[in-house]
TIMIZA-823279 format. One record per residue (C-alpha): residue number from 1; residue in one letter; x, y, z. Coordinates in nm, 3 decimals, m for minus. Layout:
<recs>
rec k = NUM	r = A	px = X	py = Y	pz = Z $
...
</recs>
This chain:
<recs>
rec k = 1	r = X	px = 0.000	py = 0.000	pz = 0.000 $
rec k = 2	r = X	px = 0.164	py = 0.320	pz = m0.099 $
rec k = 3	r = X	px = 0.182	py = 0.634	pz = 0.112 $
rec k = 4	r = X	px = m0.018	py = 0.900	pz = 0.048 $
rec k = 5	r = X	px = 0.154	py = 1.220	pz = m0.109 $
rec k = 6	r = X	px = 0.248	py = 1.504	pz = 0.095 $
rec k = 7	r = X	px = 0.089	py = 1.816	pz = 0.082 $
rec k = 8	r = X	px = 0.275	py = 2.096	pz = m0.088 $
rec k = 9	r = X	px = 0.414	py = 2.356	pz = 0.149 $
rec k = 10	r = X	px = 0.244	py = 2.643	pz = 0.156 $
rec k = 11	r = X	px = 0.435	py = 2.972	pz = m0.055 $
rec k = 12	r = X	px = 0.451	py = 3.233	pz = 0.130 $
rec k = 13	r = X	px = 0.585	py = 3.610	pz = 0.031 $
rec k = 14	r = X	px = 0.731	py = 3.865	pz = 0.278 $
rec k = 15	r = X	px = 0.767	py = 4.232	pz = 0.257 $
rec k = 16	r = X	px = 0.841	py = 4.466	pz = 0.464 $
rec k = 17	r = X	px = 1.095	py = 4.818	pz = 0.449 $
rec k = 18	r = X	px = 1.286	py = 4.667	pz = 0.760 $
rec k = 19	r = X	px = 1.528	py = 4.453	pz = 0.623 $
rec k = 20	r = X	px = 1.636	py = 4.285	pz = 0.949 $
rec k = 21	r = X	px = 1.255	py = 4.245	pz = 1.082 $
rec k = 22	r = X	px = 1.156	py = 4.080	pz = 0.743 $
rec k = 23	r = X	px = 1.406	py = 3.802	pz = 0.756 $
rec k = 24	r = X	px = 1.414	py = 3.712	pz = 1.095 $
rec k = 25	r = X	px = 1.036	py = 3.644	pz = 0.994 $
rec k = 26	r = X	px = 1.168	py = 3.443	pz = 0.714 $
rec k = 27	r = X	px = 1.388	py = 3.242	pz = 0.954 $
rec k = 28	r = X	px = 1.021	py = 3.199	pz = 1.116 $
rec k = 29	r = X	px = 0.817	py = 3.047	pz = 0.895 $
rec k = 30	r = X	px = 1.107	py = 2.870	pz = 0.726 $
rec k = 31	r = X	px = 1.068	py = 2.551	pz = 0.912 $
rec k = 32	r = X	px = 0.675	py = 2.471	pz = 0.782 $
rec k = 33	r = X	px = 0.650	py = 2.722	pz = 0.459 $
rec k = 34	r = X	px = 0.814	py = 2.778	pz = 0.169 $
rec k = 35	r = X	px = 0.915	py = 3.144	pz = 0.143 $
rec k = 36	r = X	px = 0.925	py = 3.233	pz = m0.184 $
rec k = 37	r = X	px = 1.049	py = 3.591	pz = m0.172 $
rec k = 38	r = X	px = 1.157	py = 3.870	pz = 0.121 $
rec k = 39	r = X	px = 1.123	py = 4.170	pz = m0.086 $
rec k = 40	r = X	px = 1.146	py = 4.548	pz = 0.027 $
rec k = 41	r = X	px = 0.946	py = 4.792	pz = m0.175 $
rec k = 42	r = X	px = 0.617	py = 4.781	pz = m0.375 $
rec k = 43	r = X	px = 0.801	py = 4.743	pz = m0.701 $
rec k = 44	r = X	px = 0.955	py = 4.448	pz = m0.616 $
rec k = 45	r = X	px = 0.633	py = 4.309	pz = m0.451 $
rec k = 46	r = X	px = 0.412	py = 4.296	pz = m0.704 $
rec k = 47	r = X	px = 0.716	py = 4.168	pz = m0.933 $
rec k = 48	r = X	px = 0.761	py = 3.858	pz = m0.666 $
rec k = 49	r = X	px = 0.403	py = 3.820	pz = m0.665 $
rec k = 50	r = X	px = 0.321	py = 3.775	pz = m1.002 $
rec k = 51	r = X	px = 0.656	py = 3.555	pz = m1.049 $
rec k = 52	r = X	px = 0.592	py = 3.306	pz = m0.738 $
rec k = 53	r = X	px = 0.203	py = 3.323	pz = m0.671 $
rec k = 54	r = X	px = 0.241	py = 3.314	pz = m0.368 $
rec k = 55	r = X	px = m0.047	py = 3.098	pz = m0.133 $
rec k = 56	r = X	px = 0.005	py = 3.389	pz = 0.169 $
rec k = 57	r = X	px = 0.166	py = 3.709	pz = 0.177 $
rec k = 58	r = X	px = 0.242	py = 3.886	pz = 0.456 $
rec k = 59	r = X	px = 0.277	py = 4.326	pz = 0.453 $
rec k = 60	r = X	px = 0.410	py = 4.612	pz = 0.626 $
rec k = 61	r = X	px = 0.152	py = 4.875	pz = 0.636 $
rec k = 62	r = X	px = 0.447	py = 5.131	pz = 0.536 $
rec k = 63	r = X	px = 0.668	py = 5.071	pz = 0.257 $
rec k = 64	r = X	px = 0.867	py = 5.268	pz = m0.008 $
rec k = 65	r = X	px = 0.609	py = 5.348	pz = m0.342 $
rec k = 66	r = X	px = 0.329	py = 5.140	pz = m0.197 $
rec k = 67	r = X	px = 0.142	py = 5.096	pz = 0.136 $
rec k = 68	r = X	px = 0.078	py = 4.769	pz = 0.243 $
rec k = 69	r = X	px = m0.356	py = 4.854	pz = 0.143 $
rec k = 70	r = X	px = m0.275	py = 4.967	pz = m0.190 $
rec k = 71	r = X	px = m0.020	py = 4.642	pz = m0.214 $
rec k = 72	r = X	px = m0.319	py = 4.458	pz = m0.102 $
rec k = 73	r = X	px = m0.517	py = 4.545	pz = m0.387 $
rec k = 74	r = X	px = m0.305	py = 4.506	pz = m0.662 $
rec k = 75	r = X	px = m0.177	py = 4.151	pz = m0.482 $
rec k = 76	r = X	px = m0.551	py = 3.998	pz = m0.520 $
rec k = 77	r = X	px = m0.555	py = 4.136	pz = m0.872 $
rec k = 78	r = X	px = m0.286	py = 3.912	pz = m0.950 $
rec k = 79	r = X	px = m0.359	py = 3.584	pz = m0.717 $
rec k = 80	r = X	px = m0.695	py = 3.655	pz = m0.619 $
rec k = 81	r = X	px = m0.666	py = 3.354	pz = m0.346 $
rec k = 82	r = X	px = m0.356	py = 3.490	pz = m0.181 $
rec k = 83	r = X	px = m0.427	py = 3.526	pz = 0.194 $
rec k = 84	r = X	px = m0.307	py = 3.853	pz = 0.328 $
rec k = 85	r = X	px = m0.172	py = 3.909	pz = 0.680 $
rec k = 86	r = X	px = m0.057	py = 4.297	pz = 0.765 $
rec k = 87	r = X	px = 0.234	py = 4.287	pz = 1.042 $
rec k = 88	r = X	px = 0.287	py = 4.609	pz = 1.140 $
rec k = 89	r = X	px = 0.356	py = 4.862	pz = 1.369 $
rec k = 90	r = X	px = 0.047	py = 5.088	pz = 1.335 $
rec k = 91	r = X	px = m0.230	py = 5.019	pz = 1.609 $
rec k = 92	r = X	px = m0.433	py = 5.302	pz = 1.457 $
rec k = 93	r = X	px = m0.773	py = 5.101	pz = 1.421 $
rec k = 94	r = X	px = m0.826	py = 5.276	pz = 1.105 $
rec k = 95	r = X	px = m0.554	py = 5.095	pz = 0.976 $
rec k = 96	r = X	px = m0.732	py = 4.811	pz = 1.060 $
rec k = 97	r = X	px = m1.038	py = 4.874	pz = 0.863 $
rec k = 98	r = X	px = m0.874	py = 4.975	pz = 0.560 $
rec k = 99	r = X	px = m0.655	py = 4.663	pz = 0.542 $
rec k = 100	r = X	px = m0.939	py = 4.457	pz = 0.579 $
rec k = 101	r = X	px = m1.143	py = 4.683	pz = 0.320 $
rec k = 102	r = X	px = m0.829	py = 4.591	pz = 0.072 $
rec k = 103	r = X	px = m0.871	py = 4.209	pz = 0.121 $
rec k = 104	r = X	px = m0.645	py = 4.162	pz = 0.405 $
rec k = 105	r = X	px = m0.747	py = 3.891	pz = 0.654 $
rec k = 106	r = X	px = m0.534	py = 3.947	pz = 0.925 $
rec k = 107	r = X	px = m0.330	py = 4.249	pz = 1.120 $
rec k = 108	r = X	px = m0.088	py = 4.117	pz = 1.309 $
rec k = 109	r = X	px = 0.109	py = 4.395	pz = 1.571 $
rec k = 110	r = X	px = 0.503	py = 4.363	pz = 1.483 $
rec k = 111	r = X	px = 0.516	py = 4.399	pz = 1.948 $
rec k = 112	r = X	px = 0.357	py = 4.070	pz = 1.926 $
rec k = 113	r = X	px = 0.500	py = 3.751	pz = 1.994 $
rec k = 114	r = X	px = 0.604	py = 3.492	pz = 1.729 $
rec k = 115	r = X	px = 0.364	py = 3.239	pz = 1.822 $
rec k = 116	r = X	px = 0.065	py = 3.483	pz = 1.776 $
rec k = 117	r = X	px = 0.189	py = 3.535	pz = 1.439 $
rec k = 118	r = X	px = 0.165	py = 3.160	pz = 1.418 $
rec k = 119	r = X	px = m0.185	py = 3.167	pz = 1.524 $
rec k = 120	r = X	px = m0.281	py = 3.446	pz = 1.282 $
rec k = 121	r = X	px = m0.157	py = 3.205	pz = 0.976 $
rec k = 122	r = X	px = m0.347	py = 2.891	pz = 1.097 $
rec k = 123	r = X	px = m0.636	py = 3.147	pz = 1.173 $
rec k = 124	r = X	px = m0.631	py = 3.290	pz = 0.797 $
rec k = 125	r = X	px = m0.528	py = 2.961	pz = 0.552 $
rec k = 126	r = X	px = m0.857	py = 2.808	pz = 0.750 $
rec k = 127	r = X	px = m1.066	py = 3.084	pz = 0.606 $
rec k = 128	r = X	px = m1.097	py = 3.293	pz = 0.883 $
rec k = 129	r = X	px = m1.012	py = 3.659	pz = 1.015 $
rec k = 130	r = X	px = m0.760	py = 3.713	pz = 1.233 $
rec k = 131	r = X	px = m0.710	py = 4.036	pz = 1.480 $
rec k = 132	r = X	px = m0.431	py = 4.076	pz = 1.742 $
rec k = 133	r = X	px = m0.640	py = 4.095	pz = 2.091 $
rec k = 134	r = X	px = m0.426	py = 4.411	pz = 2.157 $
rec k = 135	r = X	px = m0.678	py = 4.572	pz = 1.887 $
rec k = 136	r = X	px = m0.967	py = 4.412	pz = 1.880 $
rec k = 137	r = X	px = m1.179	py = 4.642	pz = 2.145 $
rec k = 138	r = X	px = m1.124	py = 4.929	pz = 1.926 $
rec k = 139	r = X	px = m1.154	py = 4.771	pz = 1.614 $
rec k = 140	r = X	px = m1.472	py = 4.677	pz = 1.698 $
rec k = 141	r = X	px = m1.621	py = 5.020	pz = 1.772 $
rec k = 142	r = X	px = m1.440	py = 5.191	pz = 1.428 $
rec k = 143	r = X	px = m1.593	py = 4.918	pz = 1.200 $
rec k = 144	r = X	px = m1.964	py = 4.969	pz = 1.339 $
rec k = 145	r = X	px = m1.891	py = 5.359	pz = 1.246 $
rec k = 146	r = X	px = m2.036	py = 5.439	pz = 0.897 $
rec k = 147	r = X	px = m1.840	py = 5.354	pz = 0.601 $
rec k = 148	r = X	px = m1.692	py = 5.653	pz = 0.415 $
rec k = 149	r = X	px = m1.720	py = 5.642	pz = 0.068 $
rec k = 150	r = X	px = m1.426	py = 5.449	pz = m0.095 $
rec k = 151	r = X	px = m1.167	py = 5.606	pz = m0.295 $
rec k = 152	r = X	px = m1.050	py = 5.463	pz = m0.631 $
rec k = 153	r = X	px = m0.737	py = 5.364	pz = m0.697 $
rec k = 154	r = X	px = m0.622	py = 5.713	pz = m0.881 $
rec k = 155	r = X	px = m0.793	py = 5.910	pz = m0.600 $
rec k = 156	r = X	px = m0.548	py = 5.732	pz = m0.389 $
rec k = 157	r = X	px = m0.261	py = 5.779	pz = m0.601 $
rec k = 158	r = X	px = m0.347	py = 6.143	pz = m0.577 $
rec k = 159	r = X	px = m0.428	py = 6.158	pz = m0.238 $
rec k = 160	r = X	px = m0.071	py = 5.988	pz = m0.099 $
rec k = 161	r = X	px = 0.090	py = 6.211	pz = m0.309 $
rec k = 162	r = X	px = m0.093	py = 6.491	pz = m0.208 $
rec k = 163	r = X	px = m0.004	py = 6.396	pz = 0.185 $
rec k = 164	r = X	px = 0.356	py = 6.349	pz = 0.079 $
rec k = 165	r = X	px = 0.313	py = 6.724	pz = m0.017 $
rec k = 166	r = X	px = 0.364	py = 6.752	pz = m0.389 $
rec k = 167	r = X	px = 0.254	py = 7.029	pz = m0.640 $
rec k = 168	r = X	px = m0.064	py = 6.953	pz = m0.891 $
rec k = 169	r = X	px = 0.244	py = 7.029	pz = m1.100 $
rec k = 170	r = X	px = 0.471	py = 6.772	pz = m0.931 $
rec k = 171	r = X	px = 0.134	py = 6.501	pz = m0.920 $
rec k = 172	r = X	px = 0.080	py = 6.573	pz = m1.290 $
rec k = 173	r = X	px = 0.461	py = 6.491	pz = m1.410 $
rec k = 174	r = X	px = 0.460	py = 6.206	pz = m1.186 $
rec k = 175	r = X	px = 0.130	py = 6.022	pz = m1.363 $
rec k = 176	r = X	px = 0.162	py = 6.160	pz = m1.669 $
rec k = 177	r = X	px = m0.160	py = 6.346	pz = m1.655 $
rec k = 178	r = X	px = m0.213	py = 6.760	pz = m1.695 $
rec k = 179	r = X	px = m0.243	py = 6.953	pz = m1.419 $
rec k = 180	r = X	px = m0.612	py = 7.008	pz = m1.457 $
rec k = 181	r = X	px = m0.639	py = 6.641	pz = m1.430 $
rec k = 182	r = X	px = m0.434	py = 6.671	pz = m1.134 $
rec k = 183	r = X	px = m0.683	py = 6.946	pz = m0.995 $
rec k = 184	r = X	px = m1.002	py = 6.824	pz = m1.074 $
rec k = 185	r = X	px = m0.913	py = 6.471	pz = m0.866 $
rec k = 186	r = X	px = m0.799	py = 6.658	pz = m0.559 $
rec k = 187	r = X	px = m1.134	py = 6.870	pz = m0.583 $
rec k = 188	r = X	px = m1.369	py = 6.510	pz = m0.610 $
rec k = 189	r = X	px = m1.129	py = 6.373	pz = m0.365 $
rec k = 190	r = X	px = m1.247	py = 6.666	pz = m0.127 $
rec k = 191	r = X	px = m1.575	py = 6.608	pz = m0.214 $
rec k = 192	r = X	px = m1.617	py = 6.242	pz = m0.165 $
rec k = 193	r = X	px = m1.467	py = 6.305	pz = 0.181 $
rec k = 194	r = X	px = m1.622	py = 6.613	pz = 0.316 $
rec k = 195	r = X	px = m1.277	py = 6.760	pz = 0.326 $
rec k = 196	r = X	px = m1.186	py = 7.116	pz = 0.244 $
rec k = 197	r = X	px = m0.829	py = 7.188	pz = 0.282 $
rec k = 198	r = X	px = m0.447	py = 7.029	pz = 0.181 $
rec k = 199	r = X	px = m0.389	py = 6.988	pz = 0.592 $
rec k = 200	r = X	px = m0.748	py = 6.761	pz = 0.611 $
rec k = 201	r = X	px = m0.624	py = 6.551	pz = 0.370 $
rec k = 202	r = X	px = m0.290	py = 6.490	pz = 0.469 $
rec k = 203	r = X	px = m0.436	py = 6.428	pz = 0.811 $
rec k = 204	r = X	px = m0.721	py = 6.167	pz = 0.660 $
rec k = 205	r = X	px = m0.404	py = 6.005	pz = 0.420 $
rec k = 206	r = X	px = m0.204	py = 5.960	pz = 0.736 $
rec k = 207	r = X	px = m0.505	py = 5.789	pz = 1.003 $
rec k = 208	r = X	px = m0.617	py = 5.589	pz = 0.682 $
rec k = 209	r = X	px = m0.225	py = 5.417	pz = 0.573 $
rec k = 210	r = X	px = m0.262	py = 5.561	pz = 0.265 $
rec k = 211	r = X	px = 0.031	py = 5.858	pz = 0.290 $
rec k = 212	r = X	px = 0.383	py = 5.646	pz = 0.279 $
</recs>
């Protein structure tokens, strides 16, 4: 009687700015997955991503040329049954919603210990949600707040580099678009969010992880 196969380890993808933080979680999951790719920057990311496929991905919130949401996005564009785990730093509960309005279904704190991570992994490849209990009090009360109305993914563009405090000029050259272009999406940015000035947007970029 033969032996049945083994089951193929899952791939997973890191990425995170920290270089030292994102491969001692390598050296982590090493032993039972098959990491695929430690990678530092969006760029490289979504490269990794749509080389490897990864099975699970985990993201920093912050990262050079793309936030972990946006990343989030774009990942489930590519492999739209990658599970996504955010381990970050940010306890900002807003954080929380927006990863999990991206497709994320975990948020793991980077304080936390290793075998919480752990937990958050078996949690998420079994189809569930996973929230470190540091958060999940006031979670809870931002997610039964009403929903603001989403942003698409140029209002976003605009809107982190609008919070990173670049010209319409400077936005325009950057996406190739004219500066009316440029103007008109800040002004239905505003609009969409009940915001008036530069300073309320910066301020809604930053509590939202949208402004790295």
């Amino acid at each position: 009687m033969t032996s049945p196969s083994p089951r193929p380890r899952i791939k997973a993808l890191i990425a995170d700015d920290h270089v030292l933080f994102a491969e001692g979680l390598a050296k982590l999951l090493e032993p039972d997955f098959d990491v695929v790719a430690v990678v530092n920057d969006g760029e490289h990311l979504l490269r990794a991503v749509a080389q490897y496929r990864p099975d699970l991905a985990l993201l920093d919130v912050s990262m050079p040329e793309l936030t972990g949401v946006e990343a989030a996005r774009k990942i489930l564009e590519i492999v739209p049954n990658c599970k996504l785990i955010c381990v970050t730093m940010h306890s900002n509960p807003e954080f929380v919603r927006e990863a999990f309005r991206a497709g994320a279904s975990g948020y793991v704190l980077k304080r936390s210990a290793g075998a919480e991570l752990n937990e958050a992994i078996r949690q998420v490849m079994s189809g569930n949600a996973y929230v470190s209990p540091l958060l999940t009090k006031d979670v809870l009360s931002i997610l039964l707040q009403p929903r603001v109305p989403a942003l698409t993914t140029r209002q976003r563009e605009i809107l982190r580099f609008v919070a990173q405090g670049l010209s319409a000029k400077e936005i325009a050259s950057r996406l190739n678009i004219s500066v009316k272009t440029a103007h008109f999406h800040k002004t239905s940015i505003m609009e969409k969010l009940n915001l008036h000035t530069t300073a309320e947007l910066t301020k809604y970029a930053l509590e939202h992880g949208i402004a790295s």
